[in-house]
C-alpha positions as CSV (number, residue, x, y, z in Angstrom):
1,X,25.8,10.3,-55.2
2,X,23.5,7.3,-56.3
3,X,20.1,6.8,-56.0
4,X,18.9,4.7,-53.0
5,X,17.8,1.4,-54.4
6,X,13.8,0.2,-54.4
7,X,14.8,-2.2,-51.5
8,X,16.7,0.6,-49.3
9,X,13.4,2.5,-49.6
10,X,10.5,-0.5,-49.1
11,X,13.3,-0.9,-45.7
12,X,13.2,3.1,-44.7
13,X,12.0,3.4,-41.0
14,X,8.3,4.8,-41.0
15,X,7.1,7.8,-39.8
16,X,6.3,7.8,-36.1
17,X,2.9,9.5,-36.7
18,X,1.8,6.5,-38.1
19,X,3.9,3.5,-36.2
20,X,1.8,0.3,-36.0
21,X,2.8,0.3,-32.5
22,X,2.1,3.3,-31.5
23,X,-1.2,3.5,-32.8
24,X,-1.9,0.1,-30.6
25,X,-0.7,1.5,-27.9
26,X,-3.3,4.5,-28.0
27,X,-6.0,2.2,-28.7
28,X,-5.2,-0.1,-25.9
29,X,-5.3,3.1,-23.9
30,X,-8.2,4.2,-24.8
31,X,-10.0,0.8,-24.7
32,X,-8.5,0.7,-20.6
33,X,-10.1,3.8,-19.9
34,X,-12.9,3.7,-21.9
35,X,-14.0,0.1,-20.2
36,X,-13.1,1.9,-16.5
37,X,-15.6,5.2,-17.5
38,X,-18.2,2.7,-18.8
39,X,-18.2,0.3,-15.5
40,X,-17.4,3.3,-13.2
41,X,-20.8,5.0,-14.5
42,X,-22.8,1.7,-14.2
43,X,-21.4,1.0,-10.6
44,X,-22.2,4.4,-10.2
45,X,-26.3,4.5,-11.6
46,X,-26.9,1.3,-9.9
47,X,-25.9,2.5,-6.7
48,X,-28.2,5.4,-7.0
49,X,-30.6,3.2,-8.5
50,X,-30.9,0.2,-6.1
51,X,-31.1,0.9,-3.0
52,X,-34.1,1.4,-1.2
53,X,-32.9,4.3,0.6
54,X,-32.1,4.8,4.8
55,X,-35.2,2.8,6.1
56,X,-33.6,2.9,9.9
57,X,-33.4,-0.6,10.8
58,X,-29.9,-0.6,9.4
59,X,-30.6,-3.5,6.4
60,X,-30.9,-1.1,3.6
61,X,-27.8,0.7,1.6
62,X,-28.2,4.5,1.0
63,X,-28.3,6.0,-2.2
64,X,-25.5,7.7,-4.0
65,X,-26.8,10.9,-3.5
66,X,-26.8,10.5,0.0
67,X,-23.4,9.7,0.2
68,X,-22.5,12.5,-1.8
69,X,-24.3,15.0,0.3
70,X,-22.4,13.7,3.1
71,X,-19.5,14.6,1.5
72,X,-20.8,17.5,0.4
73,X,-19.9,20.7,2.1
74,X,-22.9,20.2,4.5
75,X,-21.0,17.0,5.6
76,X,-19.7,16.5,9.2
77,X,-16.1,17.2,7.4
78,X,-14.7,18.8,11.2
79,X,-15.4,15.0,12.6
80,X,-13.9,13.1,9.6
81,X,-10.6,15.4,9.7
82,X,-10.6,14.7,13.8
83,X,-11.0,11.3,13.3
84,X,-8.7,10.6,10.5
85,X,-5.6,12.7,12.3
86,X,-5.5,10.5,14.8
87,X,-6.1,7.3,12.8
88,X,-3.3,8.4,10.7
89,X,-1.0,9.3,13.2
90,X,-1.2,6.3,14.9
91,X,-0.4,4.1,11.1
92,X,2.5,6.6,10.7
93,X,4.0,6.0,14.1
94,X,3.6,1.8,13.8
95,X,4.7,1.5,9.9
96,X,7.4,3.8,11.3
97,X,8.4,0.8,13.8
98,X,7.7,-1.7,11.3
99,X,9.6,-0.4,8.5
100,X,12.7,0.0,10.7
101,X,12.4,-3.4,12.5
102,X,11.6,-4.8,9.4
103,X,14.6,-3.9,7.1
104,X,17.1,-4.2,10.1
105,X,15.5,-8.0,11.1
106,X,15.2,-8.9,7.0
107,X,19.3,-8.1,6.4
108,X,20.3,-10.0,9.7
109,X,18.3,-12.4,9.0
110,X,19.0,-12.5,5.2
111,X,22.6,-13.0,5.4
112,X,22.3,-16.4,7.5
113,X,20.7,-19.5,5.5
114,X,19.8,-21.4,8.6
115,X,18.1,-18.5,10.2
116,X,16.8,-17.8,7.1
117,X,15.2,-21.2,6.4
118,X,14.0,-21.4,9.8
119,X,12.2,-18.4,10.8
120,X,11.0,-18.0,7.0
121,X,7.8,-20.3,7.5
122,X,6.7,-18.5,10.6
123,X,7.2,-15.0,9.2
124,X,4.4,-16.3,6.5
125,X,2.0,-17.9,8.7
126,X,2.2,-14.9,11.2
127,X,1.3,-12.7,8.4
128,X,-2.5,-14.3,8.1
129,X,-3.2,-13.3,11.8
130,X,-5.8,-10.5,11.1
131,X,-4.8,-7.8,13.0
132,X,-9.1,-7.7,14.8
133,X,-7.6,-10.9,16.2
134,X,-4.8,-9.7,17.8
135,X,-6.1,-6.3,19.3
136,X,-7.2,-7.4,22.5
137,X,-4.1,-9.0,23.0
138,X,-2.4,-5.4,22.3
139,X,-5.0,-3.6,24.6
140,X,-3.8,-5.8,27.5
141,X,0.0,-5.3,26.8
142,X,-0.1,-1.7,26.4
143,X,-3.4,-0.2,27.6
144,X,-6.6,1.6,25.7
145,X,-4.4,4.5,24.9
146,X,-2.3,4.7,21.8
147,X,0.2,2.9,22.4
148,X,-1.9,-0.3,21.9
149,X,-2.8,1.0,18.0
150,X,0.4,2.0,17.5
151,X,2.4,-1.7,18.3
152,X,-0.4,-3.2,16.7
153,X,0.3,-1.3,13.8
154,X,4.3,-2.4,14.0
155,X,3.0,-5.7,14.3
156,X,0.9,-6.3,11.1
157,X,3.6,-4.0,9.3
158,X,7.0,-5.6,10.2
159,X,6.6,-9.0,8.7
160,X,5.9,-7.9,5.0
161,X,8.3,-5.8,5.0
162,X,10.8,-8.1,6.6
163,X,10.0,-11.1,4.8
164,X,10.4,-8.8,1.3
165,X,13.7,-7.4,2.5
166,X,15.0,-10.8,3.6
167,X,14.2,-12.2,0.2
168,X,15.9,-9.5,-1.6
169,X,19.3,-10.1,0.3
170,X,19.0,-13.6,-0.1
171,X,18.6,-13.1,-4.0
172,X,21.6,-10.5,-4.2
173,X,24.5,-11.7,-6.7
174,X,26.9,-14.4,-4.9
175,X,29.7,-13.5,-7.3
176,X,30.3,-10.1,-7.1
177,X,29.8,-10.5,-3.0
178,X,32.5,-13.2,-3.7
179,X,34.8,-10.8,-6.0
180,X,34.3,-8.0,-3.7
181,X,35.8,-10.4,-0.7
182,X,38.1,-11.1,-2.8
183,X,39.3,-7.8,-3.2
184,X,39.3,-6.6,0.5
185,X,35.7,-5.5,0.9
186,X,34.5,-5.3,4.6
187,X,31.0,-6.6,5.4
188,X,29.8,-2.9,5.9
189,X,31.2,-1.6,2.3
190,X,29.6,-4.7,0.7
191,X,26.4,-4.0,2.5
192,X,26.8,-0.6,1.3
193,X,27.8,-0.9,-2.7
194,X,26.0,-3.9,-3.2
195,X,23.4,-5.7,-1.0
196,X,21.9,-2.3,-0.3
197,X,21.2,-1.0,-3.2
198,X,19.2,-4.2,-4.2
199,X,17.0,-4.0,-1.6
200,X,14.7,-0.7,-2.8
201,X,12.8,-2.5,-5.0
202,X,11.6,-5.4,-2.4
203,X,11.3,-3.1,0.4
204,X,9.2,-1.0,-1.4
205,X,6.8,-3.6,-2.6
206,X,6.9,-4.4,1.4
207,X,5.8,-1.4,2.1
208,X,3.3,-0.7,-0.7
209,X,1.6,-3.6,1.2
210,X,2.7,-2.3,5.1
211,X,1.1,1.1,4.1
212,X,-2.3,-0.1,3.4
213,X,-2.2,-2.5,6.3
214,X,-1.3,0.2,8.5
215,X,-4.2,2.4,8.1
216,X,-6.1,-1.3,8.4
217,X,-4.4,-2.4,11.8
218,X,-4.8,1.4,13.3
219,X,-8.9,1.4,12.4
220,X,-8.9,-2.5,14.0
221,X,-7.4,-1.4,17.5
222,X,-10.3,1.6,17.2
223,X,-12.6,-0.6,16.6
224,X,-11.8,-2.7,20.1
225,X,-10.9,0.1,22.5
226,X,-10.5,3.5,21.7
227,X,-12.3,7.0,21.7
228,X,-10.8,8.8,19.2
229,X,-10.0,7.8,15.4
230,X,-11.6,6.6,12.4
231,X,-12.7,3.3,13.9
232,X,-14.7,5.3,16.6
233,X,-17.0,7.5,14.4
234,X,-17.8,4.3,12.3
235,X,-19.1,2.3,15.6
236,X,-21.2,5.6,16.4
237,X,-22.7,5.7,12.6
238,X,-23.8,2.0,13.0
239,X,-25.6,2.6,16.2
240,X,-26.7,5.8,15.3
241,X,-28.1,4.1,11.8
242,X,-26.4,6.9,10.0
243,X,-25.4,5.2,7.0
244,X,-24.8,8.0,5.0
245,X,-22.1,9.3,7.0
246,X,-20.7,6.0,7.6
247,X,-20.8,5.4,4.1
248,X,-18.6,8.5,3.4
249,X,-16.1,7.8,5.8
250,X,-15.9,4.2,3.9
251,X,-15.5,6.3,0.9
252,X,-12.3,8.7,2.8
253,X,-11.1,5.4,3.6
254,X,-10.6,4.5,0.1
255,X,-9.4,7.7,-1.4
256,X,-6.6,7.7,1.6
257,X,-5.7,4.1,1.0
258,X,-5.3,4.7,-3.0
259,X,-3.5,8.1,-1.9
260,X,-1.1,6.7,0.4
261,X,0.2,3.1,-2.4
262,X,0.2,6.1,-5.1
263,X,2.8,7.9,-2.8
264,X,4.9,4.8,-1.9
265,X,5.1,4.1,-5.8
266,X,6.3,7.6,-6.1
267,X,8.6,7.3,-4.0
268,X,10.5,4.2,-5.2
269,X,10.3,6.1,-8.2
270,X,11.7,9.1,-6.7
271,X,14.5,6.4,-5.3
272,X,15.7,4.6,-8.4
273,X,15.4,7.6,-10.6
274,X,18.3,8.9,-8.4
275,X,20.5,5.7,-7.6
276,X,24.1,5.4,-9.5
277,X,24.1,3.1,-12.4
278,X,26.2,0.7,-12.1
């Protein structure tokens, strides 16, 4: 057996301890989370550093530790839970409502052009209603109970999710739907084998977006007419100038909202992991 030649060597693959790439990679990494420790920290020192501290009038900001003692175990954790139950019962109940109206209205409406084009600009424009503004509305439809949270909840939910699911049957490959006609395919096995499967990446950016606006629409309905949820125990923290508490609940707010997109994202995940390859 020959030698390899000088150029087969100077062409061997290098080691992947030291790949250029790699090693970018890692520094990239470490850069990201280096700059998000460094500004986290700062945030962090200049809220504790800043504020003046809870002078009662309501115009100051509390300080970090005051927040965190909130939260703390001395914090009124038996309220939050109450209040965050229902809050979240009533976003699970209307993104329920939404996400089913939505994927149903998106497919009908998907599979027709003129439907498509026509109700398309009002889908979008509906979408900038805050859902504050359309509270009372829901209050007089459906009372100060739940109900009201809950279909204002499917309302601000159902269009992103119906305009994402509409746009992903109306980008779904015209040939093979062609060449499965062709072939015999029904309108339910071509919804099945391909205009379905499709549809999980749009759907779940429409909901990524729906889940968030959920827990958003539920805490606006509190905020006109209820006694019971999150929205409630923020009004009484503002009158009560308690803005240490209400600060904390801000802070739940936030955690919930970055726990909830985490879960929708790993759930798609979950999804396409499993789907056949075609």
């Amino acid at each position: 057996m020959t030698a390899p030649s000088a150029d087969a060597r100077s062409v061997a693959p290098p080691r992947l301890d030291g790949h250029p790439d790699g090693e970018a990679r890692s520094a990239s990494a470490a850069v990201r989370w280096g700059g998000l420790v460094v500004v986290t920290a700062a945030l962090l020192a200049a809220w504790q550093i800043l504020p003046s501290g809870v002078q009662g009038d309501g115009s100051s900001v509390p300080k970090l530790d005051a927040v965190l003692k909130a939260l703390g175990p001395s914090g009124e954790w038996g309220e939050y839970l109450r209040a965050l139950r229902t809050t979240l019962g009533e976003a699970f109940f209307g993104l329920l409502i939404g996400f089913v109206a939505g994927v149903v209205l998106g497919v009908l409406l998907g599979e027709s052009r003129i439907l498509r084009q026509g109700f398309y600009p009002y889908a979008v424009a509906l979408q900038a209603l805050p859902p504050i503004a359309l509270a009372p509305i829901f209050v007089i439809w459906f009372g100060l109970g739940m109900e009201s949270k809950i279909g204002l909840v499917g309302a601000a939910t159902l269009f992103p999710i119906l305009v994402s699911t509409m746009a992903g049957v109306a980008e779904t490959d015209r040939g093979r739907i062609e060449m499965a006609t062709a072939f015999g395919a029904s309108r339910s096995q071509i919804r099945l084998k391909i205009v379905f499967p499709g549809l999980v990446v749009p759907i779940f950016s429409g909901l990524e977006i729906s889940v968030v606006l959920s827990f958003l629409a539920a805490i606006a309905g509190e905020l006109i007419s209820a006694n019971a949820g999150v929205g409630v125990i923020l009004q009484v923290y503002q009158r009560d100038f308690r803005l240490a508490e209400e600060f904390a609940v801000l802070v739940i707010l936030v955690a919930v909202g970055l726990a909830l997109a985490l879960l929708v994202r790993l759930a798609r995940h979950f999804v396409l992991e499993r789907m056949p390859n075609e």
